[in-house]
N, C-alpha and C positions, 0 to 999 in steps of 0.2 A: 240805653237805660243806665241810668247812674244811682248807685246806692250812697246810703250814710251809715256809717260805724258808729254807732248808738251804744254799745257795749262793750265793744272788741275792739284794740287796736290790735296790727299786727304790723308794728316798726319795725321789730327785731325778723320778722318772717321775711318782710319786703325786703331787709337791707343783704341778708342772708340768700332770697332769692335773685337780686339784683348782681351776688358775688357768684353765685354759681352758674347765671347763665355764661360767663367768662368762662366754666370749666366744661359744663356739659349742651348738646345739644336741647333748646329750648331752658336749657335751667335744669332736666329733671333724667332721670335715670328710666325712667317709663311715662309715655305718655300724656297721659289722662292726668297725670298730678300736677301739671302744669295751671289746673283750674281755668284752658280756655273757656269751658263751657258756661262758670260757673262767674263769681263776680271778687273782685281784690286779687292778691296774690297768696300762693297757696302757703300752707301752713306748713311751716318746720317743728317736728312733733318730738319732744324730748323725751317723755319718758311714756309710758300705761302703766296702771295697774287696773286689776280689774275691769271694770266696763267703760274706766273714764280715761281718758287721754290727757297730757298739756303741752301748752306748744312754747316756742322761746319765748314768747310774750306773757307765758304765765296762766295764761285762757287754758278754763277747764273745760272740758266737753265729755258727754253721753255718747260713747264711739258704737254706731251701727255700722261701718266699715271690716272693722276685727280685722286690717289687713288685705282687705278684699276677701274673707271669708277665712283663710287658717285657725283662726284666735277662736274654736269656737269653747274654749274654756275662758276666754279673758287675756287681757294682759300680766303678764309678770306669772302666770302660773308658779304657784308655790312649789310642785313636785318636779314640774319643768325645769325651774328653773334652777333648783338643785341638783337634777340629774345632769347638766347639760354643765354648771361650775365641776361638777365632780370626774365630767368625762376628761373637758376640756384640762383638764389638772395634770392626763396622762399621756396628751395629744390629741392633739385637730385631725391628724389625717394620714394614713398609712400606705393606700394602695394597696393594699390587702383584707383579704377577709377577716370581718371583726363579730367577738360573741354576739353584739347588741344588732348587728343584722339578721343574726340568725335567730333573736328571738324576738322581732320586730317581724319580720317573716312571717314565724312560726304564731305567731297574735291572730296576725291578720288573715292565716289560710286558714287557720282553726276557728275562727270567728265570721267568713267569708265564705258560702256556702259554694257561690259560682265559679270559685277558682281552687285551682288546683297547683299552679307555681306562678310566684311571681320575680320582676328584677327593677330594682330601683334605681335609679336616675337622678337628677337633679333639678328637675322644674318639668313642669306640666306640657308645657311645648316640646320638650326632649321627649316626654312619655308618647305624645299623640304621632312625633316625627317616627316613632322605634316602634308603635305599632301600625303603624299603612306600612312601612317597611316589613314588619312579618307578616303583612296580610298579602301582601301583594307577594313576599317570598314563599307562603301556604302556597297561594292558589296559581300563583304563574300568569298572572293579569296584573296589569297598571291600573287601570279608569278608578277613582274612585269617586260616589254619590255621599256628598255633603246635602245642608239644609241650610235655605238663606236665613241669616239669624241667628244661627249656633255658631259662637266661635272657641278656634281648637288650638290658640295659641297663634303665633306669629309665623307657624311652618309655610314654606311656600307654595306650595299647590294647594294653600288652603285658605289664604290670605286671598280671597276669590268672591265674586260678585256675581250674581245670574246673568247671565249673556241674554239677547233675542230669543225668541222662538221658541216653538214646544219642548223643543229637546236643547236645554240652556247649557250650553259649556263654559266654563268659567272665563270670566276675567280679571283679570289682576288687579285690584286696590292696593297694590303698592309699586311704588315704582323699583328697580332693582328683581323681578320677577318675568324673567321670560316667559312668553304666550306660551310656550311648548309646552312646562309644567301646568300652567293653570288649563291647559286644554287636556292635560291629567282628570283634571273634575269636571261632574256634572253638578250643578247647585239647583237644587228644585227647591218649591214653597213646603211649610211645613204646614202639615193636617191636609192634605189633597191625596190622597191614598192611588185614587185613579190615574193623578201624573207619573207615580211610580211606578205604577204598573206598567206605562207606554216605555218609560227610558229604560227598566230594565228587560223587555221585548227585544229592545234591538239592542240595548249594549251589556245585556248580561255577560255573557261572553269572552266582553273582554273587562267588566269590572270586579275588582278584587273583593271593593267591601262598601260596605253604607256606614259612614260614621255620625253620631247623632249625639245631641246635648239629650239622653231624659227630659233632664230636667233644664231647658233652654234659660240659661239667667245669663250671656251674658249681652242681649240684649234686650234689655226687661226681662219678664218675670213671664213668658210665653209658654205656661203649665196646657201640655197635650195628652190628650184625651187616651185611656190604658189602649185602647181599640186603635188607636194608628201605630201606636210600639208593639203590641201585639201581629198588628200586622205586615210591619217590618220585619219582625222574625219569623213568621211565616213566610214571607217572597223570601227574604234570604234563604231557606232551607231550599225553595222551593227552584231557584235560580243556582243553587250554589255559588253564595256570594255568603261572604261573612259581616257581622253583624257588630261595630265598635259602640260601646256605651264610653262615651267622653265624662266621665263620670270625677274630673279633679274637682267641680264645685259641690256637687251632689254627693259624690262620696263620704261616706263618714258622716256627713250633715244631715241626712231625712232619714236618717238607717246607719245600722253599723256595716252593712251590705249597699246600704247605698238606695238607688231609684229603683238597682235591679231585684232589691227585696221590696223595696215599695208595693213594687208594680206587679211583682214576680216573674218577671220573663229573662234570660237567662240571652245576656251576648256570647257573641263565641270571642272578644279582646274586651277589657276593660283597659279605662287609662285613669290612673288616680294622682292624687298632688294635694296642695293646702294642707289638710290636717294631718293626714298622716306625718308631718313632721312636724307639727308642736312650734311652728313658729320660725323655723330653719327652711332653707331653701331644699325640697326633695320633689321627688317625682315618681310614678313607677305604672309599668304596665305588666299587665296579670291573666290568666287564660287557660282552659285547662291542659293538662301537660303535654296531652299530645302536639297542641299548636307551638305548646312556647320548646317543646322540643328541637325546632326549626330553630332556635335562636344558637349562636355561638357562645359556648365551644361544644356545644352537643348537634347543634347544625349549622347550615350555610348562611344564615341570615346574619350576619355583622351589627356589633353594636357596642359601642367601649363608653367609659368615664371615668375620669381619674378621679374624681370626687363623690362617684357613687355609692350610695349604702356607707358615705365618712361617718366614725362613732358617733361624731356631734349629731347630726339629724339623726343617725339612729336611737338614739338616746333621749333624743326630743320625743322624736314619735312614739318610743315605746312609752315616754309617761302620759303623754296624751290620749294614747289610745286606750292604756291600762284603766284610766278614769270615763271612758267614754262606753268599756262595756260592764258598766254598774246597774243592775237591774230597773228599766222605768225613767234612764235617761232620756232617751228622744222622744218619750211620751211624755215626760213633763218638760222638755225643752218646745215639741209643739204644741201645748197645752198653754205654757204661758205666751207664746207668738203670739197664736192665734187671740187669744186676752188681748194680747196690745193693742194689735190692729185693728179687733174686730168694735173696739170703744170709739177707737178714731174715729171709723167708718162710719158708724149709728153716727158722729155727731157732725159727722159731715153731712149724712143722709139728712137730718136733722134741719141742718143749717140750707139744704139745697144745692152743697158743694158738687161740683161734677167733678169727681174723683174716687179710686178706691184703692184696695190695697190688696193685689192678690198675693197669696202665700204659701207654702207649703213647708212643714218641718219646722225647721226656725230661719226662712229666708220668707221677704218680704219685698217686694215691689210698690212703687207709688207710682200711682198711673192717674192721668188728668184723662182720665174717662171710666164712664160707669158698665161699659161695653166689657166683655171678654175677649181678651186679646189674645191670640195664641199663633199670631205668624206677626213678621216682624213689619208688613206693608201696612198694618192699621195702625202703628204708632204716629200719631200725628206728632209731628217736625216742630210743630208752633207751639206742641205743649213741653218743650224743653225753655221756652222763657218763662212760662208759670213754674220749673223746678229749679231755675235761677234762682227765684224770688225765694222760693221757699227753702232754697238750700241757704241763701243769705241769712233768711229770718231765724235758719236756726240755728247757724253760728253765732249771731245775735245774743241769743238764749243759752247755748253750750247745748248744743247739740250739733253730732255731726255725722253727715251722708256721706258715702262718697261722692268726688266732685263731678257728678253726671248724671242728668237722669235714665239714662238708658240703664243706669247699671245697678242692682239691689241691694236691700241691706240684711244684717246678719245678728241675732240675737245670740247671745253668748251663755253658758250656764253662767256667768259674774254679774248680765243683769239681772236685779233681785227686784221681786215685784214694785217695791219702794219708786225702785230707779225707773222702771217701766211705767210708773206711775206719773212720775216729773216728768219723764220724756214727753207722753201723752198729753200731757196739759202745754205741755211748750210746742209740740205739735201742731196743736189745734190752734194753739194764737197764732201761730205762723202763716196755717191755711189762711186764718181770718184775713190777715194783711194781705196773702193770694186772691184771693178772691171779694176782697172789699169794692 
């Protein structure tokens, strides 16, 4: 499939991409940014503000990325980014305890009904690798029950695929992963309550915890039903196995508490990441005290960082979070989402478009079906060249998705209805070209 650049060049992106694959693997520092999915070479992005993005070429874009979801204030935060010039003034990093952890901390456990201590980390992968480590150090069991479709960072016994058979032991999607770890996990479907019920029958046992996405985004937009998390933390009670809410996307984002105030059901480990730092790389996992008692230097369970809880991300994350518990925030952050989308939608219905947009909070999915999807085996494969097209068409326009369709987009309080309004109209002509 070959496109044309109607709008947009991207010389300066290309020649930039073309110097970095000389330095880094594929060109890129992660992944996905690499734009194999999507069509040209991926964009080198110089500055934000607000909701808009531009890249070396000068192209402005409507950013529904926010960073993969951090930015849920925008780019360039005004208060962020003052606090974060004003830290960096006195130093980057000490290796020791700093005030602004402590009242970073102290935000989130007073504002956080389900936990009771927490300890920060560096990235969301660190958080989820520190809590199967205290989970498994609580309970004195290895095995842990993942779900196909949720993923929990790049950790290795989690970096896992459903094996054969009823009872699926993981396999490895990566190479550099010994079978012995990934035979650590079990990977079952998500929404099958009765497959759950069989594998923890015979490996309760020896399993330490279930760890689950809430809120499943990051392969598509897989929103599951209160009644299967509900009934997750019922067998865990009832198995004594513990209960991980993967909660670095969902956090902060559909809740100041997260999917677990959403939903109201109450894990016994959370793992959080993205917003909590304001834009800065952090992580952290949270639980109430008696679990995270077990961690060091109050227990056995090991877990270090030399960069953990540095003033900079704590300084980020406390202006971030300071603005995020302003009375009526996430009720007018999903109040205007669901507006976006749900225009689109009518004019897709409209037009006869097979596509919709499911949502929750201010996260959004675009799906080439009218179907409810909520496990990851109904995505059809084929409908990643119709979100070529229409990730092309809307860089075209200046708009921009992330470069995948598996993966959802993010409204920010910086888009203003105005914006949400262009977006929307550049939306639908894109579909148009989709589906012409």
């Amino acid at each position: 499939m070959s496109f044309e650049d109607h709008t947009i060049k991207r010389d300066r992106s290309a020649a930039l991409f073309a110097e970095a694959k000389q330095y880094f693997p594929g060109g890129v520092n992660s992944p996905v940014r690499a734009f194999k999915s999507v069509s040209g070479p991926p964009l080198f992005i110089k500055e934000g503000h607000g909701c808009r993005i531009t890249d070396e070429d000068d192209n402005q874009y409507i950013d529904f990325c926010c960073s993969w979801g951090p930015l849920i204030l925008g780019h360039n935060n005004d208060l962020i980014r003052e606090r974060v010039i004003e830290t960096v003034k006195k130093g980057t990093s000490f290796g020791t305890p700093n005030r602004l952890g402590n009242q970073l901390g102290k935000l989130i456990l007073d504002n956080h009904p389900y936990i009771e201590k927490i300890r920060f980390v560096s990235s969301g992968t660190e958080a989820v690798m520190s809590a199967l480590r205290l989970a498994r150090g609580v309970t004195g069991k290895s095995k842990v029950i993942k779900f196909e479709g949720c993923y929990h960072g790049h950790v290795d016994s989690l970096l896992v695929k459903a094996g054969s058979g009823l009872v699926t032991f993981g396999v490895s999607t990566s190479a550099g992963i010994p079978e012995s770890f990934a035979k650590e996990t079990l990977v079952l479907p998500l929404n099958q309550p009765e497959r759950l019920e069989q594998v923890l029958q015979q490996h309760a046992h020896e399993t330490a915890c279930i760890i689950i996405e809430p809120v499943p985004a990051n392969n598509g937009l897989l929103l599951q039903d209160r009644s299967f998390l509900q009934f997750l933390r019922e067998k865990c009670d009832e198995y004594n196995v513990l209960l991980i809410f993967d909660e670095v996307i969902s956090g902060f984002r559909v809740n100041f508490a997260g999917a677990a105030a959403h939903y109201d059901i109450r894990p016994d480990i959370f793992t959080f990441g993205k917003i909590i730092g304001g834009g800065m790389p952090v992580g952290a996992y949270a639980a109430g005290a008696e679990i995270m008692g077990h961690i060091a230097p109050d227990g056995p369970v090991y877990q270090a960082g030399t960069l953990s809880a540095n003033p900079v991300a704590m300084a980020a994350g406390l202006a971030a979070l300071e603005q995020l518990i302003a009375p009526g925030f996430y009720e007018g952050m999903a109040a205007k989402t669901s507006r976006f989308v749900s225009g689109i939608e009518q004019y897709c219905r409209d037009k006869g478009y097979t596509v919709s947009f499911p949502h929750i909070g201010s996260i959004f999915w675009v799906a080439f079906t009218n179907d409810r999807i909520v496990s990851a085996d109904q995505i059809d494969p084929a409908s990643m060249e119709q979100f070529k097209v229409l990730h092309h068409e809307l860089l075209q326009r200046g708009v921009y998705l992330g470069p995948s369709g598996y993966e959802v987009g993010f409204v920010s309080a910086a888009h203003s209805e105005a914006d949400l309004e262009e977006a929307a109209v550049k939306m639908k002509a894109a579909l148009d070209i989709v589906f012409k």
